[in-house]
N, C-alpha and C positions, 0 to 999 in steps of 0.2 A: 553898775554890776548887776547882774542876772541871776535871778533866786530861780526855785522849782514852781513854777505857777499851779502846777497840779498838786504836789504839797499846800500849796496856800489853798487851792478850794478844799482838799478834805480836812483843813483846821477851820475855815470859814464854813462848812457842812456843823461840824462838831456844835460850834458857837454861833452857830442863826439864830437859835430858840431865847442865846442868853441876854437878858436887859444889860445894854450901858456899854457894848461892844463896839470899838473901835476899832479898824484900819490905819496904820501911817505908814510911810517907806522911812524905814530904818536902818544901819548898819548897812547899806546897800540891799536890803532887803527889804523886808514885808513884816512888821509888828502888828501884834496884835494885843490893846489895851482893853482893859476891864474897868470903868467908871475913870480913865483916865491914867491908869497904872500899867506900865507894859506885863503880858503875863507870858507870852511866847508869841513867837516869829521863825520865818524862814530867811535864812544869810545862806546863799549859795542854795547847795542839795539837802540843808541841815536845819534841824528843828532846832530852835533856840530856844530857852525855858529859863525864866526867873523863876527860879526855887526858894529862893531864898538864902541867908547864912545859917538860917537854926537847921536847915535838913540838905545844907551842899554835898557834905560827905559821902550822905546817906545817896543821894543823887548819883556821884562818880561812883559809886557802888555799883552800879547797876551794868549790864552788858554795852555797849555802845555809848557809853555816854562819857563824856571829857570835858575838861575845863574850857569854857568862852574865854579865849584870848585871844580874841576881837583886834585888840592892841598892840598885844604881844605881850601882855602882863595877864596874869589871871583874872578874871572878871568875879571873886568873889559871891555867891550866889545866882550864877548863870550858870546854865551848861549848855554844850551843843550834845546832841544827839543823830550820831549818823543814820544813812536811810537804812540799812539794815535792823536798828533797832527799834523800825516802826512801819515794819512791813505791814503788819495788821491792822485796822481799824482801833481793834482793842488798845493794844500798844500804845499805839497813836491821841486815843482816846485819855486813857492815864496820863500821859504825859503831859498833854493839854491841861488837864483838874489839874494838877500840878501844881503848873501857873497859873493858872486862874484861882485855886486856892489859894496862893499866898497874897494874887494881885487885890482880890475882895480884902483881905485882912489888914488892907494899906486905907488912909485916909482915901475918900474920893477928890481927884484934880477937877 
């Protein structure tokens, strides 16, 4: 399956400077792990973001964003975020700390 490669360089632009950053092909896509933690990724045209469960809510709150059902089941503390909700650098940039905020707050793998 074929993710957004242009998406995946301006989240690898974001996370160049950060220690402990990994690359894998995931979900048919492009993850991106922090000391071994996935923190977000690109599935299809879509930012994919581990939030967590303490602030999922608060995540589909936001404009553009919806449950990762990946599966077909909701993915509890994932969300996808459509390309409109990260037309900007900034956008884009938040949503990134995101995951990477809660993927540092994880043991390192």
């Amino acid at each position: 399956m074929a993710y957004d490669e242009s998406l995946a360089r301006r989240i690898h632009a974001i996370l160049a400077n950060l220690p402990g950053v990994s690359e894998k092909k995931m979900f048919g896509g492009l993850a991106f792990l922090v000391h071994g933690n996935m923190s977000c990724g690109v599935v299809r045209y879509e930012l994919m973001v581990r939030v967590g469960p303490e602030v999922y809510d608060d995540a589909l709150s936001h404009p553009h964003a919806r449950e990762m059902d990946f599966t077909g089941r909701p993915l509890k503390g994932f969300v996808y975020v459509s390309c409109e909700g990260i037309t900007s650098d900034g956008d884009l940039e938040d949503w990134v700390a995101r995951g990477v905020e809660y993927a540092r707050a994880l043991p390192a793998k």
